[in-house]
TIFI-779083 format. One record per atom (N, C-alpha, C, O): x negated, y negated, z negated. Coordinates in steps of 0.2 Angstrom, whole numbers. Layout:
N
<site <X, Y, Z>>
...
//
This chain:
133
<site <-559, -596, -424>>
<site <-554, -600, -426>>
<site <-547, -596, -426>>
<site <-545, -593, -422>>
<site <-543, -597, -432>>
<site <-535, -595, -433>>
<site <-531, -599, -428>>
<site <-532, -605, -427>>
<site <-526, -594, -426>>
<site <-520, -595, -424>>
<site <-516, -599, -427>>
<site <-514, -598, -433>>
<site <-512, -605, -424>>
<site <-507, -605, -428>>
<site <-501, -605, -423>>
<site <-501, -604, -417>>
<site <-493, -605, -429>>
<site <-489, -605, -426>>
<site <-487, -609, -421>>
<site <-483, -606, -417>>
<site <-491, -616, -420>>
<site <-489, -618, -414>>
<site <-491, -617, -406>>
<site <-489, -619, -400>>
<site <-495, -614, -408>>
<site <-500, -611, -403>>
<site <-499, -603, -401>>
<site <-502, -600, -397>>
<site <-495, -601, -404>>
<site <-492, -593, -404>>
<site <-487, -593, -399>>
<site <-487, -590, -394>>
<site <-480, -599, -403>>
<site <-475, -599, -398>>
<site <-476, -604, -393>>
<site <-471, -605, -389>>
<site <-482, -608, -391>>
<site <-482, -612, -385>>
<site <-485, -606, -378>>
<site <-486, -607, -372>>
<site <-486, -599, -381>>
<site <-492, -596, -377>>
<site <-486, -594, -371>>
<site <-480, -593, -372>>
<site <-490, -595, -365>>
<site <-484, -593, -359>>
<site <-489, -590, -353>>
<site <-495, -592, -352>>
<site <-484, -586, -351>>
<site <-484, -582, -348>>
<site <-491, -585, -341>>
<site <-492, -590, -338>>
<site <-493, -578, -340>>
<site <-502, -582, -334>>
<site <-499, -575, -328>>
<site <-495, -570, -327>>
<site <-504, -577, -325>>
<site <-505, -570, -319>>
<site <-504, -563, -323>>
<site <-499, -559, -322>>
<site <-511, -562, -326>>
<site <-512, -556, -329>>
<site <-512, -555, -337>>
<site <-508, -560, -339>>
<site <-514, -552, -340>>
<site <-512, -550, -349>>
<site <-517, -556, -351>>
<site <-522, -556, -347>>
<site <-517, -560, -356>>
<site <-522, -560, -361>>
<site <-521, -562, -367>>
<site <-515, -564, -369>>
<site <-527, -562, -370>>
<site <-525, -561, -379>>
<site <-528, -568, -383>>
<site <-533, -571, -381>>
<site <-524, -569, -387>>
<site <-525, -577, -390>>
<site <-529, -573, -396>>
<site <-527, -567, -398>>
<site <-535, -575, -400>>
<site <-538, -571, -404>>
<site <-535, -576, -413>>
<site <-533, -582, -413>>
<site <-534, -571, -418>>
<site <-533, -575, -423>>
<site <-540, -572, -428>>
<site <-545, -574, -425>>
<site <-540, -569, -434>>
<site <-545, -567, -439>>
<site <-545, -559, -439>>
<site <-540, -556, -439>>
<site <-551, -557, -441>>
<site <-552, -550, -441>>
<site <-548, -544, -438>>
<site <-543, -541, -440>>
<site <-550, -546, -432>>
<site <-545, -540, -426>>
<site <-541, -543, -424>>
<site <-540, -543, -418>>
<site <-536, -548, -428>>
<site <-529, -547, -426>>
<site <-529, -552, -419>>
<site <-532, -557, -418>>
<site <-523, -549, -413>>
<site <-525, -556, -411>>
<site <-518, -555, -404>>
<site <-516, -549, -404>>
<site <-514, -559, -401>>
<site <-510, -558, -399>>
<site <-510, -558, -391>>
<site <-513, -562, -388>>
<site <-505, -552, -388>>
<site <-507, -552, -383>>
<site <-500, -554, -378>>
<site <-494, -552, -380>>
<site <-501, -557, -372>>
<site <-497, -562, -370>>
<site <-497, -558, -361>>
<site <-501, -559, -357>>
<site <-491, -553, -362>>
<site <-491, -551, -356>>
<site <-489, -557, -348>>
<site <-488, -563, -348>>
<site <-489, -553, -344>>
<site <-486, -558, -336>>
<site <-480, -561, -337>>
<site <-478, -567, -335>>
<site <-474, -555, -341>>
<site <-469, -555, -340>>
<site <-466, -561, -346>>
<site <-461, -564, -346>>
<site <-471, -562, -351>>
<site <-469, -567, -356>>
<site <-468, -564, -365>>
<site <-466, -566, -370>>
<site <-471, -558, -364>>
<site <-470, -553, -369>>
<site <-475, -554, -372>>
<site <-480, -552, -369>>
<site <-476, -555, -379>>
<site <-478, -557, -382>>
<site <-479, -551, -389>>
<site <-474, -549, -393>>
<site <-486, -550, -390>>
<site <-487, -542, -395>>
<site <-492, -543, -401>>
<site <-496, -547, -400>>
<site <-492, -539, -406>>
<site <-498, -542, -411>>
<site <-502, -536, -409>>
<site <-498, -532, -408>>
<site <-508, -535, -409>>
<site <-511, -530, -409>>
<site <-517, -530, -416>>
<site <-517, -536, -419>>
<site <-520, -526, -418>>
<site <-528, -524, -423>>
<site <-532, -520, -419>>
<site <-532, -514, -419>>
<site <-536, -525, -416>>
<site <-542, -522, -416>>
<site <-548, -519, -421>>
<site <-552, -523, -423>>
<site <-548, -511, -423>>
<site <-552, -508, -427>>
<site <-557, -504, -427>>
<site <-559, -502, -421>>
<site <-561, -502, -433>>
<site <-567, -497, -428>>
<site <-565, -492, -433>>
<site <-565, -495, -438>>
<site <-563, -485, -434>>
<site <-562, -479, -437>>
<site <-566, -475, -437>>
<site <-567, -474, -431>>
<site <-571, -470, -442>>
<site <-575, -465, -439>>
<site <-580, -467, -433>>
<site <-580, -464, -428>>
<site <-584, -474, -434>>
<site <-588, -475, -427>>
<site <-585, -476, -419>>
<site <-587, -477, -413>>
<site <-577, -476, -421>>
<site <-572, -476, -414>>
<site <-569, -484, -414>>
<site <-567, -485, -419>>
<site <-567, -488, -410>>
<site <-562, -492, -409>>
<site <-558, -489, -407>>
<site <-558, -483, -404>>
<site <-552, -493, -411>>
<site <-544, -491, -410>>
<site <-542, -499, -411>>
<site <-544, -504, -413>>
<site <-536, -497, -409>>
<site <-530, -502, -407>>
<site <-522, -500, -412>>
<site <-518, -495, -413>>
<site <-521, -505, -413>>
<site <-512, -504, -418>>
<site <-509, -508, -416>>
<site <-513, -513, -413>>
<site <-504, -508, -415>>
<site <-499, -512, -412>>
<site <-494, -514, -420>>
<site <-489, -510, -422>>
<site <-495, -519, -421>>
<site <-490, -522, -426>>
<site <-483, -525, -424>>
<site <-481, -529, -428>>
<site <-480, -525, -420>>
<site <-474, -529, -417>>
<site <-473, -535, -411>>
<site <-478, -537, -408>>
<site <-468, -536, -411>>
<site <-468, -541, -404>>
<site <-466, -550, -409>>
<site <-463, -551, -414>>
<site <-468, -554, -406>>
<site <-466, -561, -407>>
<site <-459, -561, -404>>
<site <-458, -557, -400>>
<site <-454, -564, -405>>
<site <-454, -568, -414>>
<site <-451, -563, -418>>
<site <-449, -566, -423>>
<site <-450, -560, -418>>
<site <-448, -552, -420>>
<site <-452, -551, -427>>
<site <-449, -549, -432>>
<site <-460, -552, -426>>
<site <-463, -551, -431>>
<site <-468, -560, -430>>
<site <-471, -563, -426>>
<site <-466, -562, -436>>
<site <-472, -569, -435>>
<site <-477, -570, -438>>
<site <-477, -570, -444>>
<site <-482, -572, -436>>
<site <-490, -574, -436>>
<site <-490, -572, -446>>
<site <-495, -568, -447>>
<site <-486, -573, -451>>
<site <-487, -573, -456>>
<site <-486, -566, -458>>
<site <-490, -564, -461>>
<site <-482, -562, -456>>
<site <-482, -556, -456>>
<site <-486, -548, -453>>
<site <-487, -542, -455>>
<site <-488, -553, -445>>
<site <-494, -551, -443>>
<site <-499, -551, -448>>
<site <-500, -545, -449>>
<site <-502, -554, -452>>
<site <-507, -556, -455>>
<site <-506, -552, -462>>
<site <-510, -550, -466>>
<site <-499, -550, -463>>
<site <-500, -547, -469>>
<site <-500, -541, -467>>
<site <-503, -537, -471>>
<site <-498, -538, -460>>
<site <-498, -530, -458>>
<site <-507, -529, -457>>
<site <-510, -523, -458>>
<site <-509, -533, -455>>
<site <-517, -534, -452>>
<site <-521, -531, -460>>
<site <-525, -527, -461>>
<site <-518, -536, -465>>
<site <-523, -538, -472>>
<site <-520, -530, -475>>
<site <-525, -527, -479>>
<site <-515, -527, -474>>
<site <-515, -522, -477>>
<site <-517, -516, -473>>
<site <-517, -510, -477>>
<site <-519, -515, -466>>
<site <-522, -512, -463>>
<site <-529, -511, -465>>
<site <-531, -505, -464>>
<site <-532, -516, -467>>
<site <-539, -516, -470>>
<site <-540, -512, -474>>
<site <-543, -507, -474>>
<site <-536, -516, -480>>
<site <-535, -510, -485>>
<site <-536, -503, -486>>
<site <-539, -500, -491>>
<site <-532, -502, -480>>
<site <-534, -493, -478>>
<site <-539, -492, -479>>
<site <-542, -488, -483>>
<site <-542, -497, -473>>
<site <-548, -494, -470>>
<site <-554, -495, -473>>
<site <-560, -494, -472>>
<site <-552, -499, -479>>
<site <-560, -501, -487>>
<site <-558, -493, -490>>
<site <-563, -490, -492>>
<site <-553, -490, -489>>
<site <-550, -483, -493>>
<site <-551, -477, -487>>
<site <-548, -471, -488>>
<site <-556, -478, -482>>
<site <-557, -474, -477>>
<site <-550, -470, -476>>
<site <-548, -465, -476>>
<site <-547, -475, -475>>
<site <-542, -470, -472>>
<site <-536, -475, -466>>
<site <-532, -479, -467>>
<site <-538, -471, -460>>
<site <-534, -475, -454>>
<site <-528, -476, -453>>
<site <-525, -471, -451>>
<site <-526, -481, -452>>
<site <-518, -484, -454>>
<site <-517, -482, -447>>
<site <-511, -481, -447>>
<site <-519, -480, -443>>
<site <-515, -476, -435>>
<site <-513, -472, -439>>
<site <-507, -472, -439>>
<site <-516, -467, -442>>
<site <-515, -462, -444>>
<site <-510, -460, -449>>
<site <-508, -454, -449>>
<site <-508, -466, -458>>
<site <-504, -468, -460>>
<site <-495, -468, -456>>
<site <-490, -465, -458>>
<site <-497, -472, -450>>
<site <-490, -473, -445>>
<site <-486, -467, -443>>
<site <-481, -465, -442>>
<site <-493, -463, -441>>
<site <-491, -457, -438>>
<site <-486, -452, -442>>
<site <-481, -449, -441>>
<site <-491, -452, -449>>
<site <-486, -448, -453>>
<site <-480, -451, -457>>
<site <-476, -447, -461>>
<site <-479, -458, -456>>
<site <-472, -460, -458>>
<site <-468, -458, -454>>
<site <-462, -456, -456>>
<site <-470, -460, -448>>
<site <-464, -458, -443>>
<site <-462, -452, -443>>
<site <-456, -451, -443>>
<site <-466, -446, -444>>
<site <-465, -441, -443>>
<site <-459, -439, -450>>
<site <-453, -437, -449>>
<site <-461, -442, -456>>
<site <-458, -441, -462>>
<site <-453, -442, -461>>
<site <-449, -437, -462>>
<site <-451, -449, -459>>
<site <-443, -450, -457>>
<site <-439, -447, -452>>
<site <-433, -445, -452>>
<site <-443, -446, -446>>
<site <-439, -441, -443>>
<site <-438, -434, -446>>
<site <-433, -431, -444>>
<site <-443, -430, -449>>
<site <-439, -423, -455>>
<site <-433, -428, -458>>
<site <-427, -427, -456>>
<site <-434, -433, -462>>
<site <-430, -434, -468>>
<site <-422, -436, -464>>
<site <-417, -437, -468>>
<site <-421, -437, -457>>
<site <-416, -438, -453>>
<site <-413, -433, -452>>
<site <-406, -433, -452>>
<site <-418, -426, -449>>
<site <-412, -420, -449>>
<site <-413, -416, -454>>
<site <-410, -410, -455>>
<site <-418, -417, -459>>
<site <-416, -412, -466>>
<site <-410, -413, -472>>
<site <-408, -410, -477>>
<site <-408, -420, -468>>
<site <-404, -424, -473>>
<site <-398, -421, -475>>
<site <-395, -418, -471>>
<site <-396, -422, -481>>
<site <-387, -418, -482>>
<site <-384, -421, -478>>
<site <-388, -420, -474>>
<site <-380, -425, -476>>
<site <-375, -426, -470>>
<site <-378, -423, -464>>
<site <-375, -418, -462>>
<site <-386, -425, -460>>
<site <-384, -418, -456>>
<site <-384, -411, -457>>
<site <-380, -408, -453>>
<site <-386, -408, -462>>
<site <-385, -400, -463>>
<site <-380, -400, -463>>
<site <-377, -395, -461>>
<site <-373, -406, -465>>
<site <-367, -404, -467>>
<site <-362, -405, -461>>
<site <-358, -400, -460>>
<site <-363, -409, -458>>
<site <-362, -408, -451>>
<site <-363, -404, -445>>
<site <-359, -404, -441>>
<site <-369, -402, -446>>
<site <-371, -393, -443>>
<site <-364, -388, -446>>
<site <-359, -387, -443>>
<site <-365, -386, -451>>
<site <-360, -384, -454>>
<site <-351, -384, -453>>
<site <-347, -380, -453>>
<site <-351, -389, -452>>
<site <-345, -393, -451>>
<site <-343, -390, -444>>
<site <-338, -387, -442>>
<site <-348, -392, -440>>
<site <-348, -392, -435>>
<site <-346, -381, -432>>
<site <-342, -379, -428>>
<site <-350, -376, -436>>
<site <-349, -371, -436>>
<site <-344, -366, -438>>
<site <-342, -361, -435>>
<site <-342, -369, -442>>
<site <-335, -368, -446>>
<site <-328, -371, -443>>
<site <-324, -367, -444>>
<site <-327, -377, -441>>
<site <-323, -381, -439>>
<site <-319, -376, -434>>
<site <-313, -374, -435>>
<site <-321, -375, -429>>
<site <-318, -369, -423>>
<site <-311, -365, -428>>
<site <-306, -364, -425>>
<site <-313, -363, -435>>
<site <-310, -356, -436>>
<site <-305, -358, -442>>
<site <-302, -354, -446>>
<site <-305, -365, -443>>
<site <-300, -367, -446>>
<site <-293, -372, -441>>
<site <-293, -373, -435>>
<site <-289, -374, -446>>
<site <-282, -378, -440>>
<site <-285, -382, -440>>
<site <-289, -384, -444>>
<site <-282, -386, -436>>
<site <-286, -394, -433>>
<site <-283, -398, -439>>
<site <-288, -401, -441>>
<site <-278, -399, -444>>
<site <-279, -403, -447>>
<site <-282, -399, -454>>
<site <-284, -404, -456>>
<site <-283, -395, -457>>
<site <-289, -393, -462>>
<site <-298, -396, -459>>
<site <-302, -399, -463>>
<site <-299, -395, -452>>
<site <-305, -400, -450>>
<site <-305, -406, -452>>
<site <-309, -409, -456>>
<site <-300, -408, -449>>
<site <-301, -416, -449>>
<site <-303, -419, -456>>
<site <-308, -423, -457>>
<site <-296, -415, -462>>
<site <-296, -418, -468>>
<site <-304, -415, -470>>
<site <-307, -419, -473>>
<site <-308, -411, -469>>
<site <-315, -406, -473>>
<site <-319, -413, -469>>
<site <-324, -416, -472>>
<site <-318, -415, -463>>
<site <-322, -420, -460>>
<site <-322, -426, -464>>
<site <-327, -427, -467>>
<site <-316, -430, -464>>
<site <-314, -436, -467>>
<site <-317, -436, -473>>
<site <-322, -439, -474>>
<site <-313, -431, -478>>
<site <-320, -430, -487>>
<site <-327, -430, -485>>
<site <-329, -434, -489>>
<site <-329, -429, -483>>
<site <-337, -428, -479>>
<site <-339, -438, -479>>
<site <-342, -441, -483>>
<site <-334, -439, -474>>
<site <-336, -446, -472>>
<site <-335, -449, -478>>
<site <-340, -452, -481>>
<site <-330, -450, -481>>
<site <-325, -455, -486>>
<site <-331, -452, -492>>
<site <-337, -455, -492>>
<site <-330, -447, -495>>
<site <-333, -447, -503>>
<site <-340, -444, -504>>
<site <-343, -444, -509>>
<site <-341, -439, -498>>
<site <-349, -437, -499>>
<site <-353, -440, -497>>
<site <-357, -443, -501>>
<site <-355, -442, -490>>
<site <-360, -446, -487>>
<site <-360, -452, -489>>
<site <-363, -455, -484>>
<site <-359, -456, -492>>
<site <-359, -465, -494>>
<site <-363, -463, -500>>
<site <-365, -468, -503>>
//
């Protein structure tokens, strides 16, 4: 049986963790403290695994359902969406410090010492105001 919304945000808080189940893995887990999480349950290479798609109400039941439906997709393309997340994150984290405002700022930072405080400031301000935006 599917979950609905009304039954997601009525879930409260018990003793111990448990999980309200929806369709194909997805199903939501409902900690002591009130915290409420989406998980997928999957099998990859012969293995269960677990994804964690976001927290209630933060992410809702509709969106759960489209991160779950696109998760499958992966895995019709043998390919594991654990393993997809891993390498975005990784991506954005290079593309954060590969980025020109940081290099320029390394820089900045290297150089700044050996010029006058107001030649910094102004190479700083250009930086902020017409390069980086």
């Amino acid at each position: 049986m599917a979950l609905s919304e009304l039954a997601v945000r009525k879930a409260k808080p018990r003793d111990k963790a448990y999980k309200l189940s929806d369709d194909c893995g997805l199903y939501l887990l409902v900690g002591p403290n009130g915290t409420r999480g989406w998980r997928l349950k999957y099998r990859f290479a012969g293995k269960e695994q677990l994804l964690s798609l976001g927290t209630y109400p933060d992410v809702p039941l509709r969106q759960a359902r489209d991160q779950r439906d696109e998760a499958r997709r992966l895995l019709a393309t043998s390919i594991n969406p654990s393993t997809v997340r891993q390498l975005e994150k990784q991506r954005r984290a290079i593309a954060a410090t590969d980025s020109f405002e940081a290099i320029a700022l390394e820089w900045l930072a290297k150089f700044q010492p050996t010029w006058s405080e107001v030649h910094g400031e102004r190479v700083k301000r250009r930086l902020e105001v017409d390069i980086f935006p």
